[in-house]
N, C-alpha and C positions, 0 to 999 in steps of 0.2 A: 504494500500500500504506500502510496506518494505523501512525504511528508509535507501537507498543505503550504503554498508560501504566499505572502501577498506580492500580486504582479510591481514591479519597481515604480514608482512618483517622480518628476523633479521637485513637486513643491520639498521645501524646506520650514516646517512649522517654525513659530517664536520659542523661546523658551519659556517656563509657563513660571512666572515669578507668585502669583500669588496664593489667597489660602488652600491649606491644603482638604484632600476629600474630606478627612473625616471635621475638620474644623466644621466644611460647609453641613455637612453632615447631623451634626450636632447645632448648629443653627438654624438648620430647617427644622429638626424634631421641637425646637422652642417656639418658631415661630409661623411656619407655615402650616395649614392645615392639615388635618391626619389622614383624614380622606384623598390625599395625595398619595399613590404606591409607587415603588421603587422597583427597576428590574433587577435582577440578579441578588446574591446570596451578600455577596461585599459590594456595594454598590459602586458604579464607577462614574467619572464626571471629567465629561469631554468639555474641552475650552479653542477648540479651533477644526476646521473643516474646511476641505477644497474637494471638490468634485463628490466623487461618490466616496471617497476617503474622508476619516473624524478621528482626531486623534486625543488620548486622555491627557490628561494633568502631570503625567509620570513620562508623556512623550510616546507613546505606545501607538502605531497606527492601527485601525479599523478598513474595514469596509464595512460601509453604513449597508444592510442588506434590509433595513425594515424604514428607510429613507424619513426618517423623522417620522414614521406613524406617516407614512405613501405621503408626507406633504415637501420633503425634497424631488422636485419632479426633472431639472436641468443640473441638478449638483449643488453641492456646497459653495457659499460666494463665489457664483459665476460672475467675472467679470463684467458681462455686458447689462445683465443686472443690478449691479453692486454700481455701475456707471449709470446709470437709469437714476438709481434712486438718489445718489450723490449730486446729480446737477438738479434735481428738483429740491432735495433737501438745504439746497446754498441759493435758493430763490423765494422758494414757499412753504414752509412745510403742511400749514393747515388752512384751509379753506369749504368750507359746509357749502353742499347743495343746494343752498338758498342763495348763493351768487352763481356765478358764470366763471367756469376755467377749463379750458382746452384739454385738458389730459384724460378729466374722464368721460369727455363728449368719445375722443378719439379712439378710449379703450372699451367703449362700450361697441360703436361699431364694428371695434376690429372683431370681438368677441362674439359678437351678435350672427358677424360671417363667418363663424366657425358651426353654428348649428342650421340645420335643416328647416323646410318647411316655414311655417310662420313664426318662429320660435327669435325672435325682433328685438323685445323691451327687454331689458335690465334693469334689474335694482340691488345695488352693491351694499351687502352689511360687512359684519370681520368674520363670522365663526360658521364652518354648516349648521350647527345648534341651533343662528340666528335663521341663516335662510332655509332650513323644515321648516321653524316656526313662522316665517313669513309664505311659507309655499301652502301651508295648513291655513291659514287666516285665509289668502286670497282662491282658495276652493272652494273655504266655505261660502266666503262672500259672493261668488260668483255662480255656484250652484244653489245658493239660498238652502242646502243642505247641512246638516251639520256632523255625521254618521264616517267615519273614517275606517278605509282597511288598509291593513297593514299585513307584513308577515310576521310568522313566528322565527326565531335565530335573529331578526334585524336590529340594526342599532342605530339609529336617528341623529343623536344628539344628548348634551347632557342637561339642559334645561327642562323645567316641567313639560312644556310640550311635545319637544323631542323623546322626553322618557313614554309619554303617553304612548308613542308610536313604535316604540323599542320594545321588543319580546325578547329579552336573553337576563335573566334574573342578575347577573354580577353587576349591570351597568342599569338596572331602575329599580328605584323605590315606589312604593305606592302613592303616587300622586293622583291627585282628584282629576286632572286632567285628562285618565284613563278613560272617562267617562265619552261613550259613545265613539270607541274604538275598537274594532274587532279583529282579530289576527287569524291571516289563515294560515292553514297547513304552507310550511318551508316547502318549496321546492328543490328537493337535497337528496338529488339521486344516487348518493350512497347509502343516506342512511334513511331516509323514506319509503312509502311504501311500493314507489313505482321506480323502478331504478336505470340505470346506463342503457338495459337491452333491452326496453320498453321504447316503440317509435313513438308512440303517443300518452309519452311521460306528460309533456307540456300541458296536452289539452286535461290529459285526467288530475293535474295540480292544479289546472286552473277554474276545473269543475267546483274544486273548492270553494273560490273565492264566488264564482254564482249560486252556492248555495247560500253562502252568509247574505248575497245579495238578497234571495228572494225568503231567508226567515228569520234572519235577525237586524235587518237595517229598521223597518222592510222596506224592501223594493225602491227606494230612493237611497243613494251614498251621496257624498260631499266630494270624493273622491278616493284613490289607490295610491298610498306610495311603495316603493320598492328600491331597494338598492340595486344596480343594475349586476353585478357584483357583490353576494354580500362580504363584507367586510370583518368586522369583529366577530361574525358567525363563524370564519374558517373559508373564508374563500368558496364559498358556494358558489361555482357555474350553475345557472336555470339551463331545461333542457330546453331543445329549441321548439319554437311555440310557444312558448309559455307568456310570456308579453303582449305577443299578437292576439290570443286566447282571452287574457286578462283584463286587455285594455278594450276590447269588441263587449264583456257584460259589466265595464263599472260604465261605458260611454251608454250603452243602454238603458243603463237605470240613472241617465243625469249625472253622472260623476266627469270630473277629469282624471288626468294619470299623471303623477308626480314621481320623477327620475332623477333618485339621488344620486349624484356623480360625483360625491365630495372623494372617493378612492377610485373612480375606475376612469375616471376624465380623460381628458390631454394626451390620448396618445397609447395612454399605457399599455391598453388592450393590441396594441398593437395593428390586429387589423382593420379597426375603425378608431377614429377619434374619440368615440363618445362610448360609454358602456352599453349604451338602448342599441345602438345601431347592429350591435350583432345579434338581437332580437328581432331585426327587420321592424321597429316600430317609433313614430315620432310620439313623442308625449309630447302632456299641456302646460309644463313647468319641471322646468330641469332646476334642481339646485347641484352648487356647485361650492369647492372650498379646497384646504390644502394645498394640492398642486399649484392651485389657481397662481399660488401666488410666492408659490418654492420658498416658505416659511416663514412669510410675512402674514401679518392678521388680515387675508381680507377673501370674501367669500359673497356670492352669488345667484341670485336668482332671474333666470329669460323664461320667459313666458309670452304670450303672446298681446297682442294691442288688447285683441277686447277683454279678457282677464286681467289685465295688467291696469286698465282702466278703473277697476273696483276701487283699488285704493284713491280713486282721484274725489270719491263720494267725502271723505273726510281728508285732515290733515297726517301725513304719515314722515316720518323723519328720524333719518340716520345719523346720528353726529361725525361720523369717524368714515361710514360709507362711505368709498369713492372718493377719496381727499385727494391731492395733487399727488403725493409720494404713492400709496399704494396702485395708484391707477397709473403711474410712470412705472412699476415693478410688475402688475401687470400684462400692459403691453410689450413687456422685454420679456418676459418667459412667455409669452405666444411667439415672438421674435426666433428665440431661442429654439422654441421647439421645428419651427419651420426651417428656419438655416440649417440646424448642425442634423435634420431630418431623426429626431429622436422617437416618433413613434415609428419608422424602421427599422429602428434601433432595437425598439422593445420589442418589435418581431423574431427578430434573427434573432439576439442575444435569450430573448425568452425560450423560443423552441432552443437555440442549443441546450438552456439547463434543465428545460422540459422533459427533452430527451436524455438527459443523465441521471434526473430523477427518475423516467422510468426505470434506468439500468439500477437503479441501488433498489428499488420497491420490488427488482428480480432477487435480489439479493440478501435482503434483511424482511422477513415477516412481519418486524414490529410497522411497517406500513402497510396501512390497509389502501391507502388511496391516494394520488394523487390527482391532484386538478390545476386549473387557472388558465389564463389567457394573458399571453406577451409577457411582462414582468408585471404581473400578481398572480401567482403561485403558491399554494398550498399546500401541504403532507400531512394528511393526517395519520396518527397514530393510534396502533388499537394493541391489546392484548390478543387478540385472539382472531385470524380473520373472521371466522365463521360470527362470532356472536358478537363481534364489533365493541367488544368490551374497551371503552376508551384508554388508554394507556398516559394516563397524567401524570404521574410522575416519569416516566416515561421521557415528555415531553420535555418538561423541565429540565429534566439531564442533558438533554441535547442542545438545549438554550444556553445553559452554561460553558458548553462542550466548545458550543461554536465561538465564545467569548472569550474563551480563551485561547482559541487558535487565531482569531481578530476577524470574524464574522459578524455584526447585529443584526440578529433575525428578531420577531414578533411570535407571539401563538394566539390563539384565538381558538372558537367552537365554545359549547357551551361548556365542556368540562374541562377546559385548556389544553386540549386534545392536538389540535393542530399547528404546524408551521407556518406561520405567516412569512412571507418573502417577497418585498416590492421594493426595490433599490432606487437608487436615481435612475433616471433612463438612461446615462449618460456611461451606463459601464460598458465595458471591453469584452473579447472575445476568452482574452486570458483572467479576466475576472472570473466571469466564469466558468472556468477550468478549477479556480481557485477554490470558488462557492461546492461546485459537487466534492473536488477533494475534502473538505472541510467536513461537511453533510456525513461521508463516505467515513472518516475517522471517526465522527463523531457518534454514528450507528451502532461501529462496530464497538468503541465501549462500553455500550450498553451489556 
């Protein structure tokens, strides 16, 4: 077996002169919230980053493999970015949507021509959190409904709204907001009841969601949201159909369809831009966040004129939305992603490691599955193929495994089951080489 290396850098980090982890360490336990969790056993704390590489406090390089939680989408301070926001920051930094300023007139249509169909207006907050909860308001306003479906495994957000629309116990509390929100059956053909060898997995997941339609709204919704990709569930790929199925009985009964893209946006997917599009289907409201903005606070919702119109019935205002700087950082990671052609990137470099996590899932048991599309990628872990008995600590091992060889990965599913994997888009052929070494070592200590 190849002792994993990481592929060579020119950059040259600084030297990292101030407090050390555990100082920070012991000043976060005093003063920041508890509800904050930590990865790893000895926690580690990175102080600088270029590209798809982050390195700690102690000078140790990474590859960043779980990209800031998918919201490094071009790399660590890319230059062309980093130049973006430094000529607006030595001009203006702050200016509200009740005045006039060129930058996010310019990012709104750049953005606007990146989706399909009628999908036109923008309206820029900082968090996906904010824009579910802005894409829930303008559904219901517009369908005069008020009945939301969601799925089971999703995760929305972490404000009351957001958690209403979240089905995965670690990431909601019971908030009242729940009220008149119904979850359907995942569509999670590994571990559902219709699986991979089923052609018409799609429409029989989606029969779910028309039965909630016709006995528990009843028969009128507000709308459907969906991650197009889920995300903190484990990387769930929907089987195909299932969108197209979906969005044919909430438009039925008065709803529209709401397509979170806060992880699978920008390319990642490799062979479309947008996560819906490999569903064949345009939604009524796309929200958006993370990538948008390769780790800056700013996050988005396009929808169309006449939807988009409802909020014009009252007065609606973002303080922070759309300011000069994030909408100058913005249009440089669209920039970005188009020049250095990064969603081909995440084609090619995805199926290469696609294809070498097949070859370890020939090789190690403890995977029962692999999935994703371009770079978001998943492995999940079981005990046992046959009875799918989740393998969580398991997982964990491997998390640490790979931290210490200088990989950061994520996991996710509902019992911490799975590997999460969404790098920058911006990695190499030899990264890659790297990432399955690493995976490959890391199995075999189990």
């Amino acid at each position: 077996m190849k002792t994993p290396i990481l592929p060579p850098t020119n950059h040259q980090p600084q030297k990292y002169t101030g407090p050390s982890a555990a100082d920070v360490l012991a000043l976060r336990k005093q003063f920041l919230n508890p509800g904050l969790f930590l990865y790893y056993k000895q926690p580690v704390m990175f102080v600088e980053g270029k590209g798809q590489y982050i390195w700690d406090d102690t000078g140790k390089r990474y590859l960043d493999g779980l990209g800031g939680i998918v919201t490094i989408s071009v790399g660590h301070c890319h230059p062309h970015v980093l130049a973006a926001a430094q000529r607006q920051n030595e001009t203006l930094q702050h200016s509200t949507t009740i005045y006039l300023h060129p930058n996010i007139a310019e990012y709104a249509q750049k953005l606007a021509s990146k989706l399909p169909g009628d999908l036109k207006v923008c309206y820029f907050v900082n968090s996906g959190s904010e824009a579910n909860d802005l894409a829930l308001l303008m559904a219901r306003l517009y369908t005069k409904n008020y009945d939301m479906i969601a799925l089971r495994n999703a995760y929305h957000g972490g404000n009351a709204s957001g958690m209403a629309v979240t089905a995965h116990s670690t990431w909601k509390f019971n908030v009242p907001h729940s009220f008149g929100v119904h979850h359907a059956i995942a569509p999670y053909p590994y571990r559902g009841p219709y699986g991979y060898d089923d052609a018409d997995a799609g429409k029989k997941y989606a029969d779910d969601v028309k039965s909630l339609i016709d006995y528990a709204t009843p028969g009128k919704v507000a709308g459907f949201i969906a991650e197009s990709i889920q995300g903190v569930g484990g990387f769930v790929v929907f089987p195909d159909g299932y969108l197209k199925n979906v969005y044919e009985h909430v438009r039925a009964a008065g709803g529209v369809c709401i397509a979170d893209e806060v992880q699978t946006g920008f390319g990642r997917t490799g062979t479309h831009y947008w996560g819906f599009e490999t569903q064949g289907v345009i939604p009524d409201i796309v929200t958006m966040a993370k990538g948008i903005g390769n780790g800056c606070p700013l996050a988005a919702v396009v929808t169309t004129p006449q939807i988009a119109a409802t909020l014009a019935g009252k007065i609606h205002f973002n303080t922070f939305g759309g300011n000069p700087v994030v909408s100058a950082i913005g249009k440089a990671v669209l920039e970005v992603i188009e020049n250095e052609k990064l969603q081909e990137n995440s084609l090619q470099i995805g199926g290469q490691i696609l294809a070498g996590l097949h070859r370890l899932k020939e090789k190690y048991p403890i995977i029962g599955d692999v999935r994703g599309k371009g770079l978001m990628l998943g492995i999940e872990m079981v005990q046992d193929r046959t009875t799918k008995e989740p393998a969580k600590a398991e997982c964990a091992a491997v998390l640490e495994s790979c931290r210490e060889m200088g990989l950061l990965i994520g996991k996710g599913g509902l019992w911490g089951q799975t590997i999460r994997f969404a790098p920058p888009m911006c990695i190499t052929a030899a990264d890659a080489e790297f990432i399955i070494d690493v995976f490959d070592a890391a199995f075999a200590k189990l």
